[in-house]
Residue, then its C-alpha position, 0 to 999 in steps of 0.5 A: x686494624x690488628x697489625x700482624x702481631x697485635x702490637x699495634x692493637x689498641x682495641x679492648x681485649x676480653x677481660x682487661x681494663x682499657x685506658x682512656x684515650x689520652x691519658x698517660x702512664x702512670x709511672x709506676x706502672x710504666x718502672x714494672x713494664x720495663x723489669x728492672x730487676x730482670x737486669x741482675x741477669x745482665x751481671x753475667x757480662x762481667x764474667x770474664x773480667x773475674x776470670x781473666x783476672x783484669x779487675x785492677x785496670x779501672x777502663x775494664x770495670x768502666x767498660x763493663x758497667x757500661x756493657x750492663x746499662x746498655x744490655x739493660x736498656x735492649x733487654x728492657x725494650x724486648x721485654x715491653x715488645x714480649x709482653x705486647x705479644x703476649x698480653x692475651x696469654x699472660x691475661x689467663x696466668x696467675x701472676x703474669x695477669x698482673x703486668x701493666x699490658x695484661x692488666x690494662x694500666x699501660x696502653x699498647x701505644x705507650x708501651x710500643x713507644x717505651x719499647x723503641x726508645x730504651x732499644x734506641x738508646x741502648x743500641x746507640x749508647x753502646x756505638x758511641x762508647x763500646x768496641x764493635x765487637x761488643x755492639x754487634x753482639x749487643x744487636x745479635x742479642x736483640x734480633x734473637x730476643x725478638x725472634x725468641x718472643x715472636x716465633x721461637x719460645x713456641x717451639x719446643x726444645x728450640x725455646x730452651x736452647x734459645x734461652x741458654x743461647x742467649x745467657x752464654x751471648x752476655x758473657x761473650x759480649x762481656x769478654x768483647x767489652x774488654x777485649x777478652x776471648x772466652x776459652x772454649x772451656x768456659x764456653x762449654x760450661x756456660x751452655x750446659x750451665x743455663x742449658x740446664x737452668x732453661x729446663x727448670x724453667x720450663x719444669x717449673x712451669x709444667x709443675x705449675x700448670x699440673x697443680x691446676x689440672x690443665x695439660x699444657x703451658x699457654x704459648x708454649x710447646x710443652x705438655x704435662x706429659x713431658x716432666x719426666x723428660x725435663x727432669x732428666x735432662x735438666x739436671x743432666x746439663x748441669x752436671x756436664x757443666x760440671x764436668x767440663x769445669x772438671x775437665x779445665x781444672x786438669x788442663x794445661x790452661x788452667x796450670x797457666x793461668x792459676x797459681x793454684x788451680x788444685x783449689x778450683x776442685x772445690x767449685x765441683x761440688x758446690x756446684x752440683x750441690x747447687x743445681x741438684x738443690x735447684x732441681x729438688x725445689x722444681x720437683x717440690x714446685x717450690x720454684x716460682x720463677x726464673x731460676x737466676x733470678x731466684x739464685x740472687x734471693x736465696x741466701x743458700x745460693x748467694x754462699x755458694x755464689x760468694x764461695x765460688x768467687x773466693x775460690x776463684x780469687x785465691x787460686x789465681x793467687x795474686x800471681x805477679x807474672x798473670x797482673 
């Protein structure tokens, strides 16, 4: 019998290939069920440490390490549980076809199975050796990962705001694992930011769907009609982003906190070059794929990602009163 969201359905599904009864995973299919290189975007948990310039204390680094592995593991379980709900559309995707549910070379028992022991540990892993504060926001990212895969991604503008939600949530809990509060500064710029990189996402989608002449993203509450408007107000949030950043590096926090916070001007162009670049290679169709994961591939970004830091690096200047 189908459980109300399909998880626990073994039966077959037109199109895909059913396991044997019986049989085991294989491994490798298993290592491409949890997404091991979707945790790059877990690096954002060690933000605050570069900004609040505590990178010299070895317990921070060791907290934050381990704030990476256990939002690993909780992200890797929501992942598995995603594409249980969403085996029937990934099925009629291009290359979404091709992960382990959608292609049959993982049954729904084991991946159900993988889902629940990575979120156990990873849960348990961060009660016994992180703050609190940490691993309530580790269990706040969770439940809304689940409610983004089973209700919320559906909804349209609510997906978006969900996404962006949920990448500024790793650099607050990064700030919880060392004890950091994040400014509301560096609160705003983080929603504009990924604000702004959840709409390439969805364009990018569109744009996909567009080329093969259909008028809608399955799963998904966006139409073909609606590129235009993400294509302004995409760039528009990254822009604001960049604007606040503009607004901080004039503030009194900002004369505290760097020795020389004139340089953090130069972060301002760079970083409207780069999303401006970001939304040029949406409307070419030339991004495939989560716009982070592409950053952490493409050589352009990873200079001005590295610029960005060295930046930040030198304008705080090493200033003995601030170690």
């Amino acid at each position: 019998m189908d459980s109300p969201t399909g998880i626990l359905d073994d039966g077959a599904q037109p199109g895909a290939p059913t396991p044997a009864r019986g049989s085991h995973a294989p491994a490798l299919p298993l290592l491409q069920l949890i997404r091991p290189y979707q945790w790059v975007k877990n690096l954002l948990v060690g933000l605050p440490l570069l900004l609040s310039h505590r990178w010299h204390d070895p317990r921070n680094l060791l907290y934050v390490g381990l704030a990476f592995v256990t939002f690993s593991l909780c992200a890797s379980s929501a992942y598995v549980l995603n594409d249980l709900r969403d085996a029937e559309d990934d099925r009629h995707h291009p290359t979404k076809r091709r992960r382990p549910i959608a292609a049959g070379s993982v049954s729904r028992g084991a991946a159900l199975g993988v889902s629940l022991a990575l979120g156990v540990f990873g849960i348990a892993f961060s009660a016994l050796f992180l703050p609190v504060k940490f691993t309530g926001m580790l269990a706040a990212y969770v439940v809304t990962t689940l409610a983004y895969s089973f209700w919320l991604k559906r909804k349209l503008l609510v997906d978006v705001f969900v996404l962006a939600g949920l990448y500024t949530l790793r650099v607050l809990a990064g700030g919880a694992a060392i004890g950091v509060d994040l400014t509301p500064w560096l609160l705003a710029f983080c929603i504009f930011f990924f604000l702004s990189l959840a709409f390439a996402k969805r364009f990018a989608e569109l744009r996909r769907v567009q080329g093969l002449a259909e008028t809608h993203v399955r799963g998904r509450g966006y139409q073909v009609e609606d590129l235009d408007v993400l294509a302004t107000v995409g760039p528009t949030s990254g822009y604001m982003a960049v604007l606040v950043l503009a607004l901080y590096v004039n503030s009194d926090l900002a004369v505290q906190q760097y020795r020389f916070p004139w340089l953090l001007w130069f972060a301002c162009p760079l970083i409207l070059y780069w999303v401006t670049r970001v939304w040029f290679l949406a409307r070419r169709g030339a991004l495939l794929e989560d716009p982070l994961l592409f950053a952490l591939k493409d050589r352009t970004s990873l200079l001005v990602a590295g610029s960005i830091v060295v930046l930040i690096v030198v304008a705080w200047g090493f200033a003995p009163q601030l170690r």
